[in-house]
C-alpha positions in Angstrom: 17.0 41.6 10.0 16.1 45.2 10.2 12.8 46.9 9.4 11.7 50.4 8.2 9.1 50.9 11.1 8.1 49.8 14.3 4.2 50.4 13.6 4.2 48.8 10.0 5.2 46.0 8.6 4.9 44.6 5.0 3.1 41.2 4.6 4.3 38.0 3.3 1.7 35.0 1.6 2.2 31.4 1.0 -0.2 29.2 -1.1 -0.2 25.6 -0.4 0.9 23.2 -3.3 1.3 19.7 -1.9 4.6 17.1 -3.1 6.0 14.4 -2.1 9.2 12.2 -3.9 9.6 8.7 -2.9 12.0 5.6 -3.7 12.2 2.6 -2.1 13.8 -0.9 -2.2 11.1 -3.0 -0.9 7.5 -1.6 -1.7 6.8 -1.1 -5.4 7.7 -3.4 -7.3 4.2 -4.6 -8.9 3.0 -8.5 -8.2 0.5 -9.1 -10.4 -2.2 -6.5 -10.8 -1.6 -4.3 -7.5 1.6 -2.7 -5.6 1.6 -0.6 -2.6 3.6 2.2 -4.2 3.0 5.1 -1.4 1.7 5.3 2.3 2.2 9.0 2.6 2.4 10.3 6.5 1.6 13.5 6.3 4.4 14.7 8.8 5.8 18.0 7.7 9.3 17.8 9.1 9.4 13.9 8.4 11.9 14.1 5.2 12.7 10.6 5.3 9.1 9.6 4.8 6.9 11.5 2.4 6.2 14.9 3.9 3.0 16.9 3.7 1.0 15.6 0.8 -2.1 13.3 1.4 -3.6 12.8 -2.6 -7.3 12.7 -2.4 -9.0 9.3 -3.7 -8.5 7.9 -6.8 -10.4 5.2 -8.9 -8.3 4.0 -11.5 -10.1 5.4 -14.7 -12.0 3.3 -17.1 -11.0 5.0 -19.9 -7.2 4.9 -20.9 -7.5 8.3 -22.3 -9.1 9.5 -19.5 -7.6 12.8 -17.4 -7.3 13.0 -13.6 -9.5 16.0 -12.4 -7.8 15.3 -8.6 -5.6 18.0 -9.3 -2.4 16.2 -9.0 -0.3 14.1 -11.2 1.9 10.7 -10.6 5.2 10.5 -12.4 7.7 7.7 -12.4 11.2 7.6 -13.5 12.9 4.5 -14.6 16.0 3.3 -12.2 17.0 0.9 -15.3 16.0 -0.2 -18.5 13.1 -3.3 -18.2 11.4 -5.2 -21.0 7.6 -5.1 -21.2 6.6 -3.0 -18.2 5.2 -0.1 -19.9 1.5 0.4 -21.6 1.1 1.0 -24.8 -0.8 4.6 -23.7 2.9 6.4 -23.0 5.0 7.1 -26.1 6.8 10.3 -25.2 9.2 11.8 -22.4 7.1 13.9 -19.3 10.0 16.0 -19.3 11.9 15.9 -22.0 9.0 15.4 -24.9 10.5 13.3 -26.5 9.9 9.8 -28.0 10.3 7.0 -26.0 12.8 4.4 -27.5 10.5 1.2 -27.1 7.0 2.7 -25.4 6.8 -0.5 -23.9 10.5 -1.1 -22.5 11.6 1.8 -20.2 14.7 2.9 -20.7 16.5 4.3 -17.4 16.1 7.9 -16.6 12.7 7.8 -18.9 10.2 10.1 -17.1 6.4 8.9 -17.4 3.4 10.4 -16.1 0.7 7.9 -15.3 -2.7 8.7 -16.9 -5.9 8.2 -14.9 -6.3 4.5 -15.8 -3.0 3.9 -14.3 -3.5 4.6 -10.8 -5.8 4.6 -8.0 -5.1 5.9 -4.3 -7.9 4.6 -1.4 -7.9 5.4 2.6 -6.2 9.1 1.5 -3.0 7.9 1.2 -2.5 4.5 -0.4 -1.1 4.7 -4.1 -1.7 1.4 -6.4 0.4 1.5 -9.5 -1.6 -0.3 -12.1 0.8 -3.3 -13.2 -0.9 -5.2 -16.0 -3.9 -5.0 -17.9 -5.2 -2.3 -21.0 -2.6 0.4 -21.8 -2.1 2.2 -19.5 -0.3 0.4 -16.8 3.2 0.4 -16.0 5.0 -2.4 -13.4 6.8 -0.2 -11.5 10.1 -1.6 -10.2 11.7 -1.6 -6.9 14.4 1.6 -7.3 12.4 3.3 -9.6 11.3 7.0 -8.4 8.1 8.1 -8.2 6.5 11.5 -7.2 3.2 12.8 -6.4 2.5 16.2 -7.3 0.0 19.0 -6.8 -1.0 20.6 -10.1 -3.7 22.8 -9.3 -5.3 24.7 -6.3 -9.1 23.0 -6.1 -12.5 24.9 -5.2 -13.2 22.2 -2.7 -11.6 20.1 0.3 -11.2 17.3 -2.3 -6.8 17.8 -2.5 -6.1 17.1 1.7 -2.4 18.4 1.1 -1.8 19.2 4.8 -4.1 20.3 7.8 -5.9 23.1 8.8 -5.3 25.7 6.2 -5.0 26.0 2.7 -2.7 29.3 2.8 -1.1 31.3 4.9 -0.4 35.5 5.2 1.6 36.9 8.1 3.1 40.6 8.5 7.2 39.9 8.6 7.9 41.3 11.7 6.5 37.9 13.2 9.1 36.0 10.9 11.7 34.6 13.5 14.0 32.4 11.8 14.7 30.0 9.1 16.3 26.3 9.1 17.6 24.2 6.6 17.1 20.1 6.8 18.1 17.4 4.9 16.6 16.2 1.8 17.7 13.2 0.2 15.6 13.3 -3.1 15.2 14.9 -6.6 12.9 16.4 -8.8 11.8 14.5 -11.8 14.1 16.3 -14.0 17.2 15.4 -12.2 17.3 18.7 -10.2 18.4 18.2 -7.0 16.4 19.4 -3.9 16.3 20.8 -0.3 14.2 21.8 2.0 14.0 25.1 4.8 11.8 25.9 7.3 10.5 29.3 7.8 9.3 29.8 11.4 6.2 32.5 11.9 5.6 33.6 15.3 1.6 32.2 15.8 -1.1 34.4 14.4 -3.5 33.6 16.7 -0.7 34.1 19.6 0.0 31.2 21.2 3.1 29.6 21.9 3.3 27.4 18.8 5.5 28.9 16.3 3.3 28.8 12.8 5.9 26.9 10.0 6.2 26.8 6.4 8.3 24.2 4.7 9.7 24.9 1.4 10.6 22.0 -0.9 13.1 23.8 -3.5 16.1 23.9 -5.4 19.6 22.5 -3.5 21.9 25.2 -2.8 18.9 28.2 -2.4 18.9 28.6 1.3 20.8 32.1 1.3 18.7 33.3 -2.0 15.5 32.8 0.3 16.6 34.4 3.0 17.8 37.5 1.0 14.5 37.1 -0.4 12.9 37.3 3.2 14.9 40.1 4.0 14.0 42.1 0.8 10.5 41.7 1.7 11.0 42.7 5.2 12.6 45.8 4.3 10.2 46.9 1.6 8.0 50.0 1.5 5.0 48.0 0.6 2.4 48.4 3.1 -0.7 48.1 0.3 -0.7 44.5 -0.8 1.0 41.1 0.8 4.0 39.9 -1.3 3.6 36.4 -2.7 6.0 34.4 -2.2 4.6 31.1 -3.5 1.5 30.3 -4.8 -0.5 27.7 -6.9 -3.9 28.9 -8.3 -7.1 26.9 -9.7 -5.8 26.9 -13.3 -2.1 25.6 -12.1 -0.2 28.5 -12.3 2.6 29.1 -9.9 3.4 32.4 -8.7 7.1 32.9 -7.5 8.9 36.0 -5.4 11.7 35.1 -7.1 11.3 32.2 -9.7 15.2 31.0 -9.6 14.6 28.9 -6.0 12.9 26.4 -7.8 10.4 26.0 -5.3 8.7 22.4 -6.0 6.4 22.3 -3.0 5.2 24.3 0.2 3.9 22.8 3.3 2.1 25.0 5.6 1.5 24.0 9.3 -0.5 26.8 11.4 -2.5 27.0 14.5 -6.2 26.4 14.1 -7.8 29.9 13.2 
């Protein structure tokens, strides 16, 4: 990768914006009036467990109307049509909009996203799926796929979606290389997903390369790295291009909205 100068360097930003997509065939279905949906790790590179996203607390709400303030939502999608395992609070398609068949029967592929009634998280990473009782519950079955995902940038520490810091701004002449690994998951609109690593040489210059991993669109790996490149060949000495961000209100802010990205994971030395 070449660059225009050997004394500047345009810089690059990242904003955090935590996700995680899980499906398993021995944790969630509900028993009763509890299920151990997620125990999220918290390991960046971990892609076969539930990388980078630790939700904040949550006590299922009292009201069934009632709206998460977390700043992150829960959405499940049906594996298969059931009979009886959906509240009475969820009438319409997340994704789609539209109507659900039977709001209490979910049909496979239905998309739901779970009010604040309908879930609570303790210890930081433990999601309970509520699975009977009021409207708002939904008995979330074995293959079913369910996703946890940042919606908004908070004020406070109260979102733990990684370590240390909450974004990240390097000049790209300390960008060294980028990987691809494997992701073996979806976004809730059937979209499938992969994941790259971009590797930072440290900001505080130690010997631990500074990472961010990018959750996005399958197939985007060479549109990212011409995206890199574009940056690192730019003129722009003024301002830092943003690449990805996610601000207070919940809007995201793309280089290049067509890589899809879904999440972003940053993992840099303590400053």
């Amino acid at each position: 990768m070449a660059y225009t100068s050997n004394y500047k360097s345009p810089f690059i930003y990242f904003g955090r914006k935590g996700y995680l997509a899980e499906v398993s065939a021995a944790d969630q279905e509900v028993a009763g009036t509890t299920a151990t949906s997620v125990v999220a790790t918290g390991v960046a590179y971990d892609h076969a467990t539930l990388a980078g996203f630790l939700p904040a607390d949550h006590t299922a709400g009292i009201s069934n109307t009632s709206t998460s303030t977390d700043g992150y939502r829960i959405v499940i999608k049906a594996a298969a049509g059931t009979t009886g395992d959906r509240g009475a609070a969820y009438t319409h398609d997340f994704y789609t909009g539209a109507a659900f068949a039977a709001a209490a029967d979910p049909a496979a592929g239905d998309v739901t996203e779970l009010n604040a009634a309908g879930w609570d998280v303790a210890n930081t990473n433990q999601i309970t799926v509520v699975g009977s009782g009021g409207t708002a519950f939904y008995d979330i079955q074995n293959t079913d796929k369910l996703w946890v995902e940042q919606t908004a940038q908070l004020a406070t520490a109260a979102l733990p979606v990684g370590t240390i810091t909450t974004a990240y701004c390097a000049p790209m002449k300390n960008f060294i290389g980028a990987d691809t690994i494997a992701y073996a998951q979806e976004h809730y609109d059937g979209t499938a997903l992969d994941r790259t690593i971009l590797s930072f040489k440290s900001t505080v210059g130690d010997a631990t390369d500074d990472t961010i991993v990018l959750t996005h669109t399958a197939g985007k790996y060479k549109a990212i790295m011409e995206a890199l490149e574009e940056i690192a060949n730019s003129n722009n000495y003024t301002e830092a291009h943003t690449f990805f961000d996610l601000d207070l209100d919940g809007n995201e802010i793309h280089y290049r909205p067509n890589l899809g990205i879904v999440g972003c994971f940053i993992d840099s030395a303590a400053k």
